[in-house]
C-alpha positions in Angstrom: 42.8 38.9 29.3 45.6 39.2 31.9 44.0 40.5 35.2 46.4 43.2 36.8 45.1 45.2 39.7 44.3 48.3 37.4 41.2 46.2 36.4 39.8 46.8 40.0 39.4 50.7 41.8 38.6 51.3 45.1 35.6 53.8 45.4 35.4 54.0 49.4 36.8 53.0 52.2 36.2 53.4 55.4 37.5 52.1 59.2 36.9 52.5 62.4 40.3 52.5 64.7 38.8 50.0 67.2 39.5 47.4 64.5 42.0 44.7 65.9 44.0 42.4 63.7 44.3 39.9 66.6 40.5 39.6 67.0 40.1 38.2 63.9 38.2 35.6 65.2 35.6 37.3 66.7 35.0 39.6 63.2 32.2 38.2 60.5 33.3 38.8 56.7 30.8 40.1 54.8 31.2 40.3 50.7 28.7 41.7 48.4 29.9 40.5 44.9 28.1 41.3 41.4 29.4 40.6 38.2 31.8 43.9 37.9 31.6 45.4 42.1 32.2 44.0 45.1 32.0 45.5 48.5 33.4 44.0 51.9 31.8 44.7 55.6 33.8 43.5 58.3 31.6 43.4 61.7 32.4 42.5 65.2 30.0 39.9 66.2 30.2 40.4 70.0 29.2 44.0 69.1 26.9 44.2 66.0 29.4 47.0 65.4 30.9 47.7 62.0 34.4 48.3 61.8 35.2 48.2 58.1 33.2 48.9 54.8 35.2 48.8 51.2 33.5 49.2 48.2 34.9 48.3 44.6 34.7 48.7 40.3 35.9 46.0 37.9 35.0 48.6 34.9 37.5 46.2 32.5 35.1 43.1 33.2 33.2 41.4 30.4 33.1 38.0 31.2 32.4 35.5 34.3 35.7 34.2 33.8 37.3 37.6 33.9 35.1 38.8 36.8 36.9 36.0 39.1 40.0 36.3 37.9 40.0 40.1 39.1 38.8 38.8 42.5 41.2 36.4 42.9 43.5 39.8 42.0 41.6 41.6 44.7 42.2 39.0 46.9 45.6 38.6 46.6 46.6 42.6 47.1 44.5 42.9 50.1 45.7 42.3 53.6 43.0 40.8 55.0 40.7 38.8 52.8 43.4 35.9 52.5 43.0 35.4 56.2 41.2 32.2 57.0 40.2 32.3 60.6 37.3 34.6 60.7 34.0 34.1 62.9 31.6 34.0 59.8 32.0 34.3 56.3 29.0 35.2 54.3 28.6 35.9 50.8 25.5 38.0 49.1 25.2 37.4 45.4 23.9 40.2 43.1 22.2 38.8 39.7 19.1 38.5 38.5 18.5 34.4 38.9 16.3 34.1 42.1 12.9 33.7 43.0 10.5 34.6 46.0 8.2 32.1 46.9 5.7 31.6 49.8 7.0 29.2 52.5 3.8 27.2 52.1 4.3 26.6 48.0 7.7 25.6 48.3 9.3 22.2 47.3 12.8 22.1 47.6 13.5 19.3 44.7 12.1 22.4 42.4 14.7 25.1 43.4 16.0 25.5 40.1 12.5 25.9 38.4 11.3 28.2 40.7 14.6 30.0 39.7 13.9 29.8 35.5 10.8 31.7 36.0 12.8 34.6 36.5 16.3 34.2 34.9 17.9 31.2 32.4 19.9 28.6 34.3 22.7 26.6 33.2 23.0 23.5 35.3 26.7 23.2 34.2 27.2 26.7 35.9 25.8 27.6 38.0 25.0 26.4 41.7 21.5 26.8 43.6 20.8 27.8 47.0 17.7 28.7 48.9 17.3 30.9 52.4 13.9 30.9 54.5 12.9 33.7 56.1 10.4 33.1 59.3 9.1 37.0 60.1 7.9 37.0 56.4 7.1 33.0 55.6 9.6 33.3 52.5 12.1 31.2 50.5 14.6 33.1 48.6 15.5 30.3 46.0 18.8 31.6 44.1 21.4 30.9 41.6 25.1 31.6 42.1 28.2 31.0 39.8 30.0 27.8 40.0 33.0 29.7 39.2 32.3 32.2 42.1 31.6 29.3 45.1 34.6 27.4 43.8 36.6 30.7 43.9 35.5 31.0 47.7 35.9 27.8 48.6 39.0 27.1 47.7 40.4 30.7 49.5 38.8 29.4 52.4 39.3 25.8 53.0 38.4 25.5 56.2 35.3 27.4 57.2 31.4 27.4 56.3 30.0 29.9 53.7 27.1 30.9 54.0 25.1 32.1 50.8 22.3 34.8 50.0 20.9 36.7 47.6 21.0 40.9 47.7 17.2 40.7 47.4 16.9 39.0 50.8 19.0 41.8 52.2 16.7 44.6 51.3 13.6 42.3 51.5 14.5 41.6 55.7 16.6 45.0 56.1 13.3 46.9 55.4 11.1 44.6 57.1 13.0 44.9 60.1 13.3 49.1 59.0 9.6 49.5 58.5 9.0 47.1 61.9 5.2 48.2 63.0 4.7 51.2 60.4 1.0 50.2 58.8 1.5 52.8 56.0 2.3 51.6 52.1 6.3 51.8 52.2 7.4 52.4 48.3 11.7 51.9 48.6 13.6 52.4 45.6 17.2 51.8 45.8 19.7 52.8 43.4 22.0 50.7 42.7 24.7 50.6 39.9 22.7 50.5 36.3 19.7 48.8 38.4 16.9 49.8 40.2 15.4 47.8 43.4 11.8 48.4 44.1 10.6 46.7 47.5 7.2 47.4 48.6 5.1 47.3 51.8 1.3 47.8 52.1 -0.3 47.7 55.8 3.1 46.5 57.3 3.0 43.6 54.8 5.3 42.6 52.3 4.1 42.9 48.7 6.6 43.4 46.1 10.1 43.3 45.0 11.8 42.7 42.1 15.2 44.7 40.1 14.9 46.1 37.2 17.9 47.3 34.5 18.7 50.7 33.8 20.1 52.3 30.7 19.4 56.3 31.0 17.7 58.4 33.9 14.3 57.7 32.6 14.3 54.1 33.4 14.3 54.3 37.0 10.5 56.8 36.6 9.1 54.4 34.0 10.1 50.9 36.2 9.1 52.5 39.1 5.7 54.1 37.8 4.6 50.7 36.3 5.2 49.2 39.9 3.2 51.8 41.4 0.3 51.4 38.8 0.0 47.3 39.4 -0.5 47.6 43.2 -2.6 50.6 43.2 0.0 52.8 45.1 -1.3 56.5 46.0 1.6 59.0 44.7 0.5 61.7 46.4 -0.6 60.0 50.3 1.5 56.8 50.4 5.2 56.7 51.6 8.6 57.1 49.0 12.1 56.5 50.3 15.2 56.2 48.4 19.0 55.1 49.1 21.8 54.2 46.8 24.0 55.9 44.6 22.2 59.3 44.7 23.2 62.3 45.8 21.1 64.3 48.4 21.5 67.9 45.9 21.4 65.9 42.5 19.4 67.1 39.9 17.4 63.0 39.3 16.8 63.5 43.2 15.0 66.6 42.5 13.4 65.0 39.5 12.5 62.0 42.0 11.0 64.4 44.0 8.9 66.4 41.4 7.7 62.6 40.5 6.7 61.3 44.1 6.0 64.3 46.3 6.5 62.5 49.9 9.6 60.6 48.4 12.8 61.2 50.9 15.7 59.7 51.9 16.5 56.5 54.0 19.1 56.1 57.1 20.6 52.9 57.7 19.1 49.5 58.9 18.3 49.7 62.4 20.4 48.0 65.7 24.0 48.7 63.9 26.8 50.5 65.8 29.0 52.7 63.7 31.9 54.8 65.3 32.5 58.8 63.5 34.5 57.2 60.6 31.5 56.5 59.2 30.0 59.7 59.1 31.5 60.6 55.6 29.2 57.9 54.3 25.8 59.5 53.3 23.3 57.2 55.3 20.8 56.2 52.0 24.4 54.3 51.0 25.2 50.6 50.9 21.3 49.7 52.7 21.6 46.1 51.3 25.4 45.7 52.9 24.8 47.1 56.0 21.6 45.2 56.4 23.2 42.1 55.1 24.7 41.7 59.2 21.6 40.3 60.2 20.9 37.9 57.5 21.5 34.2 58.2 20.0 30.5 57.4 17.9 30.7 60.3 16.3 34.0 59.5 
C-alpha cells in the first residue's frame, strides 16, 4: 500500500486566535492515536487553556504497518507536528491491551501478565508501560505498538514522551468530574465502533472496561450486562453520556427510553476554552480534553 494523504480526513478542527507560533515552547502536545483516528490537543501550560483540537479518520487502514505509515503522512503535511521544541509531549494509546490493577497488588516485573489477562501480547511488538494514579490507588499497566513509540521517537529526538492509556483518561477525568458526588455515576462514552463504560458507586470507583460495537444494539446489551453485575438502579441511579452522539439523534432517544435519568456530559472540569470552541458539542472528545491533566505523577 502507498500511503498518500487521501488515506487520512480531517473531521474537526478547531483554534483559538491566541495561539502563538513563537510560544511553542510553553505549548504541551497532546495526541490521541488508535489504530485508524488520531486527534491532536495543543494546550498552553502556563494557562491550562486549550488552544487547538484536530480530530482525524484513516478509513483506508488495515494493518499496523499501514496505520503508521499514514501518520508519518499526517505528519509530514502538517505544520506543526514536525516541530520538536514543545513543553510536553504526551501520547494516549487507544487499544484494548491494558489492565487496572489495585496499587497494593501490583508487581512491576509482571506488567505484561497483568496485561494478557485482558488482550494477547506479542513481546516482539509491542512495548509495555504502566501509570499510577494516587487519588484512586491504581496502576494502569498497558501495551503500546513498537511500531508506534519508534515512530514517535524518532520524529522527536530530543524530548521525553510520556505514555498512557485512553482508559486512564476517562478513569481520572471523571474522578476528578464526579469530585464529591456520593450518588452511583453510570458514564457511557461513545466512541468510534466502541463503547466505554466507567462506573462510580458512593464516590468510589468501581468499573471500567470497553466493549466493541457492531450495530446500535450493542451499546444497550454491553451496557445492560454492566448494569446487571453491580446492581445498578435504572430508574434512581445516575446515566451520562458523551461521544459521537448527537444531542436530537434517534439512539439518544432510544438511550433515553433505556435509562430514564440518562443525559448528557460537559467537559472535564478546570479547562479554559476561548468561543472557537463553542461549535464543539461539550459530551465531545471527554477522554482528550481530560487527557491535560494526566501525567506519571498522577
Amino acid at each position: 500500500m502507498t500511503v498518500s494523504s487521501t488515506q487520512f480526513r480531517l473531521l474537526r478542527k478547531a483554534k483559538d486566535p491566541k495561539f502563538n507560533i513563537d510560544d511553542l515552547e510553553h505549548y504541551n502536545l497532546m495526541l490521541q492515536a488508535g489504530f485508524s483516528d488520531i486527534q491532536l490537543c495543543i494546550t498552553d501550560s502556563r494557562k491550562d487553556r486549550i488552544l487547538l483540537i484536530e480530530d482525524y479518520v484513516m478509513p483506508g487502514v488495515t494493518s499496523h504497518i499501514e496505520s503508521v505509515e499514514c501518520l508519518d503522512c499526517l505528519f509530514d503535511d502538517h505544520h506543526l507536528l514536525l516541530a520538536g521544541f514543545w513543553n510536553k509531549i504526551k501520547v494516549l494509546v487507544k487499544n484494548k491491551r491494558f489492565s487496572i490493577i489495585p496499587k497494593d497488588l501490583f508487581v512491576e516485573e509482571n506488567t505484561e501478565d497483568y496485561i494478557r489477562i485482558n488482550a494477547p501480547l506479542d513481546d516482539h511488538q509491542h512495548g509495555c508501560f504502566h501509570n499510577y494514579y494516587k487519588d484512586l490507588s491504581l496502576i494502569n499497566a498497558f501495551a503500546v505498538s513498537n511500531q508506534v513509540v519508534s515512530f514517535i521517537d524518532k520524529t522527536y529526538k530530543s524530548k521525553h514522551i510520556q505514555y498512557f492509556h485512553q482508559s486512564s483518561s476517562f478513569i481520572n477525568g471523571y474522578n476528578r468530574y464526579f469530585e464529591g458526588n456520593k450518588d452511583t455515576n453510570v458514564c457511557l462514552y461513545l466512541d468510534r465502533f466502541v463503547l466505554h463504560i466507567t462506573v462510580f458507586k458512593k464516590g468510589n470507583f468501581r468499573f471500567y472496561n470497553q466493549f466493541p460495537v457492531k450495530q446500535f444494539d450493542d451499546y444497550i446489551r454491553y451496557a445492560d450486562y454492566v448494569i446487571n453485575e453491580l446492581s445498578v438502579n435504572v430508574k434512581k441511579d445516575k446515566f451520562y453520556v458523551w461521544g459521537y452522539l448527537g444531542k436530537k439523534s434517534n439512539h439518544f432517544k432510544i438511550l433515553k427510553k433505556k435509562y430514564p435519568t440518562l443525559k448528557f456530559g460537559e467537559r472535564p472540569n478546570g479547562l479554559k476554552l476561548g468561543y472557537v470552541f463553542d461549535e464543539i458539542p461539550e459530551h465531545q472528545y471527554f477522554d482528550l480534553l481530560s487527557f491535560n491533566f494526566l501525567s506519571n505523577k498522577s
